[in-house]
C-alpha positions as CSV (number, residue, x, y, z in Angstrom):
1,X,86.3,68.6,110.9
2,X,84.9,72.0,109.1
3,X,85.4,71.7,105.9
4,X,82.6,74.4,104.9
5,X,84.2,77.6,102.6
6,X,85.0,81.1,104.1
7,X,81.7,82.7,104.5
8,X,82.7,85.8,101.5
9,X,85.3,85.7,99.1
10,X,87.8,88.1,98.9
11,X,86.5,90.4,96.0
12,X,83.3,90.4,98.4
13,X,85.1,91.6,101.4
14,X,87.1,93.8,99.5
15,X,83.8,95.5,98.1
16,X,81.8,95.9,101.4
17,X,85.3,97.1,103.0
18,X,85.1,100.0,100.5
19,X,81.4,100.6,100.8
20,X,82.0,100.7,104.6
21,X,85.0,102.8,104.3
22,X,83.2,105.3,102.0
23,X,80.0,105.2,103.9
24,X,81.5,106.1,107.1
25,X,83.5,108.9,105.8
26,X,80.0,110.6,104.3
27,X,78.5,109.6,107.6
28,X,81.5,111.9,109.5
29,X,81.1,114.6,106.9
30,X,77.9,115.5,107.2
31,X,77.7,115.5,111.0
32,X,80.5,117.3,110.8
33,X,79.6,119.9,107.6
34,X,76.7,120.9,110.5
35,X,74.5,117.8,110.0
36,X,72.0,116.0,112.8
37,X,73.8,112.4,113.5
38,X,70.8,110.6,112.0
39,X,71.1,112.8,108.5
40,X,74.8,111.3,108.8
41,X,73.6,107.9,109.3
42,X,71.1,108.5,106.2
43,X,73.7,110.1,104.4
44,X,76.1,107.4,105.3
45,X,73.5,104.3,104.3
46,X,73.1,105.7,101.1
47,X,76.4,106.6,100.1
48,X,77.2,102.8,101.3
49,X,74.8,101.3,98.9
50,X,76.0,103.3,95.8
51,X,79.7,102.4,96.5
52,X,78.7,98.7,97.2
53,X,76.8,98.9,93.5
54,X,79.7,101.1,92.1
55,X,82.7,98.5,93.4
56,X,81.2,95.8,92.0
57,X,80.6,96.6,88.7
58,X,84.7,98.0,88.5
59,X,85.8,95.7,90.7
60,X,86.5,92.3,88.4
């Protein structure tokens, strides 16, 4: 009846999984280093889109 593909493939999950992972841990550390919640959520966007850019070029 559905025979459409999985929406990501695994090495994509795996890589925003990571990003995520890494982004919400910058996120918590700044708000918690002292930061407003919304530098956290800048500091958390960012450090998401570097990890996203950094995984995928290691991650093969």
């Amino acid at each position: 009846m559905n025979n459409q593909g999985p929406l990501l493939g695994q090495r994509a999950a795996v890589i925003f999984l990571l990003g995520a992972l890494v982004g919400l841990g910058a996120g918590v550390c700044t708000v918690l280093a002292g930061g407003s919640p919304a530098g956290g959520v800048l500091a958390g966007g960012a450090a998401f889109g570097a990890s996203v850019m950094f995984f995928h070029a290691i991650i093969d």
